[in-house]
N, C-alpha and C positions, 0 to 999 in steps of 0.2 A: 504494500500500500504506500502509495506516493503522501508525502505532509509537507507544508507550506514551512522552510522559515523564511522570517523579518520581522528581523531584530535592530534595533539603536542601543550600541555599548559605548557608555563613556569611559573617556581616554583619562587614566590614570598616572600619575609622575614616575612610578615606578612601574616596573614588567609584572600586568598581570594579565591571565589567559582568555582568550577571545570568548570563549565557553566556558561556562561553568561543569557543563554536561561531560560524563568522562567517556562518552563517543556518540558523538553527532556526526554522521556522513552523507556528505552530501552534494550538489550542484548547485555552485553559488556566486555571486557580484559578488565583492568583497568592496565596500569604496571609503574613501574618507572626503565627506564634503566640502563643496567650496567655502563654505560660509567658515570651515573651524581654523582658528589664529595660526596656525603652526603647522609644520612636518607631524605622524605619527606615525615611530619607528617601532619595525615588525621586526621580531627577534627572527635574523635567519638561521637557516640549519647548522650555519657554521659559530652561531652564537652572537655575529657584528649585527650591529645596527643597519636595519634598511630601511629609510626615510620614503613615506611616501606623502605629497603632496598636496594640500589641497587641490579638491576636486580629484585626484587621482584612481583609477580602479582597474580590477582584474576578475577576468572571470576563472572560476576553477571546477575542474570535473572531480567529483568523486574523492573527497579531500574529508580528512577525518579536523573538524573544526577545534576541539582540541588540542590541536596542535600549536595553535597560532598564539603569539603572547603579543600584546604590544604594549608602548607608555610613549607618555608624548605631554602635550599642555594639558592640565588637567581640567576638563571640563566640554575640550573638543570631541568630537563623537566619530564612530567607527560605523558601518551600516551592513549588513547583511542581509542579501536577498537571492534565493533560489529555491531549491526543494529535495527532499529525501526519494530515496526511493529509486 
């Protein structure tokens, strides 16, 4: 059975994870809006900071959302939109 996420996660000063869920899989926008102050940096695989920029987004297939951590200005927002299944 296919399920809807869209979600708004605010951007925390320190690294914490995109989901709270300990496995959410899915097909998803990942974006950070134009409107928020600042870069918010996505922990990569290799641990460095990857900055993504206002308005910036990516689509991803089949990605376990748990994964992802990010911190940035606290208060700017992260967006998720696609679906399970």
């Amino acid at each position: 059975m296919n399920g809807v996420i869209m979600r708004k996660v605010v951007v925390q000063a320190s690294y914490t994870n995109l989901v709270a869920e300990s496995r959410l899989v899915g097909c998803v926008t990942i974006s950070c809006p134009p409107a928020n102050a600042a870069s918010v940096n996505f922990k990569g695989d290799d641990g460095s900071d990857v900055p993504w920029v206002p308005g910036q987004w990516h689509e991803f297939m089949n990605v376990d959302l748990k994964d992802f951590q990010i911190k940035g200005t606290p208060g700017d927002v992260v967006t998720i939109v696609g679906g399970t299944g």
